[in-house]
C-alpha positions in Angstrom: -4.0 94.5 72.1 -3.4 95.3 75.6 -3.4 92.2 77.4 -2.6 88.3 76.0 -2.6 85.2 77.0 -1.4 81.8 75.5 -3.4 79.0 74.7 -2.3 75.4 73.6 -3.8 74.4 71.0 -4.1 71.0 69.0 -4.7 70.5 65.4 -5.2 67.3 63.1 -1.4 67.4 61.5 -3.1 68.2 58.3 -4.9 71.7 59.2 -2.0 72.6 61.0 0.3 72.0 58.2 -2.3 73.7 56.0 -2.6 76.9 58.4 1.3 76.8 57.8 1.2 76.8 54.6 -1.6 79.7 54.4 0.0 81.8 56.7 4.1 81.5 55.1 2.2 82.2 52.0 0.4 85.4 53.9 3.6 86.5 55.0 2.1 86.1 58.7 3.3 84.0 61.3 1.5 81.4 62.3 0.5 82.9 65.9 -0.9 85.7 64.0 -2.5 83.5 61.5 -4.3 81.8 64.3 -5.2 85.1 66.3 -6.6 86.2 62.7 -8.4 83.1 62.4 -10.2 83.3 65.7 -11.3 86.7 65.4 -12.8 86.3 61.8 -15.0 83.5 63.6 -15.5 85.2 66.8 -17.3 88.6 64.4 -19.2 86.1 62.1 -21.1 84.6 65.4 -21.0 87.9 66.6 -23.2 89.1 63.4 -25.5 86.1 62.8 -26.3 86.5 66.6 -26.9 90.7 66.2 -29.1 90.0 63.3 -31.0 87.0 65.1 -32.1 89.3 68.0 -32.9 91.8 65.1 -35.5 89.8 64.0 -36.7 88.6 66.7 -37.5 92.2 67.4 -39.0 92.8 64.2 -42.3 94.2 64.0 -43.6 93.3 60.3 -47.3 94.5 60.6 -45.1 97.7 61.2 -43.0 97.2 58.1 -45.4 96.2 55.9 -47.4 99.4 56.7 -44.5 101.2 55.8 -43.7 99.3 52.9 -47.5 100.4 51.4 -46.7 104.2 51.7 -46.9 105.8 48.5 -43.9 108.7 48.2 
């Protein structure tokens, strides 16, 4: 990571205490918890919105025609 920047962020006292719990019991801190966190959710738009524009590409007369091939 080459460049960071903070962020305040506010949790409902029960996730935070939660993340604290998950993360003392990760061995992480909770800053790197959170980073974690955030980047898990960040790749899991990232891939539903890859595999939307996938489809939205698809061509399934073209599949299906390749689907048929015997071989």
């Amino acid at each position: 990571m080459s460049e960071t920047s903070t962020y305040p962020l506010r949790l409902p006292r029960s996730l935070k205490e939660a993340a604290e719990r998950l993360s003392k019991e990760d061995g992480t801190s909770m800053n790197q918890f959170g980073a974690v966190a955030v980047a898990e959710k960040v790749s899991a738009l990232a891939t539903a919105r890859f595999f939307a524009d996938r489809k939205a590409r698809a061509n399934f007369a073209a599949f299906d025609k390749i689907m048929r091939r015997r071989g």
